[in-house]
Structures are given as structure tokens and as C-alpha cells.
BADRENDO-738036 format. One record per residue (C-alpha): residue in one letter; x, y, z. Coordinates in steps of 0.05 Angstrom, whole numbers, plus 32768, in hexadecimal, padded with zeros to 4 digits. Layout:
REM BADRENDO-738036
+----+------+------+------+
| aa |    u |    v |    w |
+----+------+------+------+
|  a |    X |    Y |    Z |
...
+----+------+------+------+
***
This chain:
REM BADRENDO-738036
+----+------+------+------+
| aa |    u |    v |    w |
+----+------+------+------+
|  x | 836D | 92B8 | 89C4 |
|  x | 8394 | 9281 | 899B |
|  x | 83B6 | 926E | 89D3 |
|  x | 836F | 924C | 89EF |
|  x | 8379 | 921F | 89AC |
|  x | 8376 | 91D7 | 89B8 |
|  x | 83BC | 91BC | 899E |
|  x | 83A8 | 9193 | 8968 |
|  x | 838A | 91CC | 8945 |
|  x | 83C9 | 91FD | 8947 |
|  x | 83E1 | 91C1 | 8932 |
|  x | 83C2 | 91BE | 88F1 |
|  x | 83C5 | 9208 | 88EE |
|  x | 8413 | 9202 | 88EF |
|  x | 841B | 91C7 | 88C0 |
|  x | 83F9 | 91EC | 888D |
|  x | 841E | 922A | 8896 |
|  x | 8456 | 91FF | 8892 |
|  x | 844A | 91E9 | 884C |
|  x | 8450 | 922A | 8831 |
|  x | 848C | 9246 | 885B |
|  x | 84D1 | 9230 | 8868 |
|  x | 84EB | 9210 | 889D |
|  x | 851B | 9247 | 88B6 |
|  x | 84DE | 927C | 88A6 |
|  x | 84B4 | 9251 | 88D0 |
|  x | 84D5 | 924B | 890C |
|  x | 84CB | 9297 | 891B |
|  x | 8482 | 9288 | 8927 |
|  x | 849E | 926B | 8971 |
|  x | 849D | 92B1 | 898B |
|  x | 8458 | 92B1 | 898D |
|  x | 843F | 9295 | 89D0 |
|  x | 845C | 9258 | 89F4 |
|  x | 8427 | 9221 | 89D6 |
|  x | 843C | 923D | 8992 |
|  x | 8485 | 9237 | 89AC |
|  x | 847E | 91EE | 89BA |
|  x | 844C | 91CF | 8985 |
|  x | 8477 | 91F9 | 8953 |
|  x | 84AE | 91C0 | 8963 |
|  x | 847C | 9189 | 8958 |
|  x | 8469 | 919D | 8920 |
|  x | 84AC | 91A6 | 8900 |
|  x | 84C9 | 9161 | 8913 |
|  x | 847F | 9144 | 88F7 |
|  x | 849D | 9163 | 88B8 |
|  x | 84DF | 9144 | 88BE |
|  x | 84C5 | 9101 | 88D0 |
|  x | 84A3 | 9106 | 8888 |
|  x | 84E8 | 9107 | 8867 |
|  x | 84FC | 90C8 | 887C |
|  x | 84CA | 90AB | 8846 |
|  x | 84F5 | 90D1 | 880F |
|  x | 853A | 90BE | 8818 |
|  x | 8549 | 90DF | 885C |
|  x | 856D | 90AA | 8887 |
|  x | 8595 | 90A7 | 88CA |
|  x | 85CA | 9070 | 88BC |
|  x | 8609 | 905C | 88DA |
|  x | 8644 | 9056 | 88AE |
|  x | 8688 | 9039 | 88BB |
|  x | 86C2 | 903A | 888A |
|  x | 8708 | 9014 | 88A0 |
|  x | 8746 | 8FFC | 8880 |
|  x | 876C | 8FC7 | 88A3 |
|  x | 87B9 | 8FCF | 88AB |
|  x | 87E8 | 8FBC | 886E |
|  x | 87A9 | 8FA9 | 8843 |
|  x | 8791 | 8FD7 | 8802 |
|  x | 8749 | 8FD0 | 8810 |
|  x | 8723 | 8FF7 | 8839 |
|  x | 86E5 | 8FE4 | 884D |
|  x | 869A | 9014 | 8852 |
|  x | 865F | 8FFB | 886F |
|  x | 861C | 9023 | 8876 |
|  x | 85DB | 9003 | 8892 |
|  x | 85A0 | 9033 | 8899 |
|  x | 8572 | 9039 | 88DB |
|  x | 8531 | 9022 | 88CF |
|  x | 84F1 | 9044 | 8901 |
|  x | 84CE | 9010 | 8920 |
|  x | 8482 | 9019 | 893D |
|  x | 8498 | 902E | 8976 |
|  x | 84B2 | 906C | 895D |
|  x | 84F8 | 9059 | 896A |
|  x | 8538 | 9054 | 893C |
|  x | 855C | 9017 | 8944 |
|  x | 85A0 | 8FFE | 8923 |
|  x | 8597 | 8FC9 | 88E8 |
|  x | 85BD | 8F8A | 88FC |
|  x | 8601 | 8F83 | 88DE |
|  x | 8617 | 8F4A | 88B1 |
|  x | 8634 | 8F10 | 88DF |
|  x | 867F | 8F1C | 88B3 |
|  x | 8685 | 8F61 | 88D6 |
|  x | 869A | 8F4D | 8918 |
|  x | 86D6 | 8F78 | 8915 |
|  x | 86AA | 8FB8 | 8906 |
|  x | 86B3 | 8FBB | 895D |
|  x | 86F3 | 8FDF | 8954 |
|  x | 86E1 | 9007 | 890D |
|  x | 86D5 | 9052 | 8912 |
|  x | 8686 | 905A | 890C |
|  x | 865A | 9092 | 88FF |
|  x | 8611 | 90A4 | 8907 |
|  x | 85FE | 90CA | 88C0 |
|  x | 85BD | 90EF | 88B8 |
|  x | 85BB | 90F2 | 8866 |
|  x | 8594 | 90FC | 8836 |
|  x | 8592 | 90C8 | 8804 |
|  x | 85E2 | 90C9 | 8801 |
|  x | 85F7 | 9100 | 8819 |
|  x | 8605 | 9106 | 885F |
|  x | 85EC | 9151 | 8881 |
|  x | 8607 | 913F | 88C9 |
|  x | 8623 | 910A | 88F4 |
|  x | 8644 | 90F7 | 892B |
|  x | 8684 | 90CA | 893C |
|  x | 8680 | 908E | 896E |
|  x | 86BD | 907E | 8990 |
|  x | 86D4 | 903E | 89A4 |
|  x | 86CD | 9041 | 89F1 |
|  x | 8689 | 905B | 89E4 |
|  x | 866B | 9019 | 89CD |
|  x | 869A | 8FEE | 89F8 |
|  x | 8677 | 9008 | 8A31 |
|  x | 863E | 8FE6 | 8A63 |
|  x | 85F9 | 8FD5 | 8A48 |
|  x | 85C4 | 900E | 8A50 |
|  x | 85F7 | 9049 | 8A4E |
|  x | 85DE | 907D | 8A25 |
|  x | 860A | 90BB | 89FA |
|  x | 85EE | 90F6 | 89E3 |
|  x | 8614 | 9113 | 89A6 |
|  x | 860F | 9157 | 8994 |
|  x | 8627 | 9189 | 8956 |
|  x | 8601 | 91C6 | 8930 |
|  x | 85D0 | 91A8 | 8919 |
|  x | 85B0 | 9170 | 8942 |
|  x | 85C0 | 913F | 8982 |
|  x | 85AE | 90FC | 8985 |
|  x | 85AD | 90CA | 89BE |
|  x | 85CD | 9087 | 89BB |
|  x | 85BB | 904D | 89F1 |
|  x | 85ED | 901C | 89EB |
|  x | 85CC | 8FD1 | 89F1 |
|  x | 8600 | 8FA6 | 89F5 |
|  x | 864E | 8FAC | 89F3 |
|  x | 8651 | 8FA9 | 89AC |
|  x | 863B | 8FD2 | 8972 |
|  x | 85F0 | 8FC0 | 8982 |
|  x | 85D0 | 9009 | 899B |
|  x | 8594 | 9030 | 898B |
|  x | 8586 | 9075 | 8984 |
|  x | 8553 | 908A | 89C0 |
|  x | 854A | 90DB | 89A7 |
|  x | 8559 | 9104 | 8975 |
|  x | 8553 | 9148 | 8965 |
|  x | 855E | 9186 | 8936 |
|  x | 8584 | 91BD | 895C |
|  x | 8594 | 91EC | 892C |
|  x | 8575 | 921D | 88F4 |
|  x | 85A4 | 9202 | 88C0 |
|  x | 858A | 91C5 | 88C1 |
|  x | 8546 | 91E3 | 88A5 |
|  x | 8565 | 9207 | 886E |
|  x | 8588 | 91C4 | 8855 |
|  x | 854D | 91A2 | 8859 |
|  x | 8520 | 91E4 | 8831 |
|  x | 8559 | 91DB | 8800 |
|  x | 8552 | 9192 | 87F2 |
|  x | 8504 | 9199 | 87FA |
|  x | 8510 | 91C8 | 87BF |
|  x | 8545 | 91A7 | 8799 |
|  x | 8548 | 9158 | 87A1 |
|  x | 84FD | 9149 | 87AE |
|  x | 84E0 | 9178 | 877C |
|  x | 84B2 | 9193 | 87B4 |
+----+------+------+------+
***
């Protein structure tokens, strides 16, 4: 019988079981029928999309230190979500035209603190306009369309992959938030 539910009440039904479970508890409920299975993952990422309002951020981060000087040099610029729905790159100042041949990273982190992330090589952002990379690890994959050849790219998916992702995130729930 609850698989005749319309979607948008499971919906409600799992974001309020949500509140009182944990994520890696929750995820168990996906065994129940195929709609659960699916609207289970909407749900979650609804819940994840809520962190970015309390210090969760995906941000690129570059750190490089030029031959025979002392100094290194860190940038980080966060990704800002748009209306569309889509995370885009921040500019970067005009005095970083060099950053084309610095080591960069995407970070997911929360507040400063990175919990994943993902190296871009060189040749990946020297390549033609439109390619897109899809970088994967434990804990999530991302997809990268490059826009231009230059550090100018935006992020066209994203996605948790892994169950320890959710228990980082119950833990800092718990911990940093005060939830």
C-alpha cells in the first residue's frame, strides 16, 4: 500500500524521519520498495543542500611556491549556488594569472576544514572548451565542465557516494552546529 503514495508525501514522511535519525541509520530505509529507494536520495541531498547555509562550502583551493622564493602562496575562493541550482567558480583576482600552472583542488569543507577533495591537473584545464571530468574518491564525485582554457570551469553534478560521508556530517550536526 505505501508504494501507491504520491511522492511528495513520502517525501515529507522521510524528512521528518530524518530529523530524528542519522544519516547512516537512515539510509537503511532504501530497502524498502524502489520509490522509497529513490526519494530516500532526494531527500538526503535536500538535507545536505541545507548545510551549505551553515558553513558547508565546495571551494577550490590552490597553494604554490615559486622557485628560489620563501613565500608560498594559498588562495581559496568559495563556490557560490546560483538560481539555477548550479555551482559556479568565483572569479579570481586579475594578479593571479599565473594560478594556470598552480596545483588546484576542489575542497568540500566545512567551515575550514576540508572532508574531501579532489586534485586538478594541469592538462585537465588546458583542454578544449565544453570538456567535462568526473572526479571520484570515497566519499563523493563531482563533475567539472571546463569553459574556457583557463581556470574558468563549473561544477555541473555532484554527489555523495559513500556512507562515511553521513557519519561526518551526523558528527558535525552534533558537534559544530549544536543541532
Amino acid at each position: 500500500m505505501y508504494s501507491v503514495l504520491p511522492n511528495e508525501l513520502i517525501l515529507n514522511i522521510l524528512r521528518y524521519v530524518l530529523e530524528g535519525t542519522s544519516f547512516d541509520d537512515f539510509k537503511k530505509l532504501r530497502r524498502t520498495c524502489k520509490q522509497w529507494n529513490d526519494l530516500i536520495a532526494v531527500a538526503i541531498n535536500d538535507e545536505i543542500s541545507k548545510f551549505f547555509e551553515h558553513g558547508w562550502r565546495i571551494c577550490i583551493f590552490s597553494s604554490y611556491q615559486p622557485p628560489g622564493q620563501d613565500v608560498a602562496y594559498e588562495i581559496s575562493h568559495p563556490i557560490y549556488n546560483n538560481l539555477k541550482g548550479e555551482f559556479v567558480f568565483n572569479k579570481f583576482p586579475t594578479d593571479y594569472k599565473s594560478i594556470l600552472y598552480w596545483p588546484l583542488e576542489i575542497w568540500l569543507n566545512y567551515d575550514k576544514f576540508c572532508v574531501a577533495s579532489f586534485s586538478i591537473k594541469h592538462d585537465d584545464y588546458l583542454i578544449k572548451k565544453g570538456n567535462v571530468i568526473n572526479y571520484n574518491d570515497q566519499f563523493w564525485n563531482i563533475s567539472v565542465e571546463f569553459l574556457e582554457k583557463d581556470v574558468k570551469f563549473k561544477i555541473i553534478d555532484w554527489k555523495v557516494k559513500d556512507e562515511k560521508i553521513f557519519k561526518a556530517l551526523t558528527v558535525y550536526l552534533n558537534v559544530c552546529l549544536n543541532v
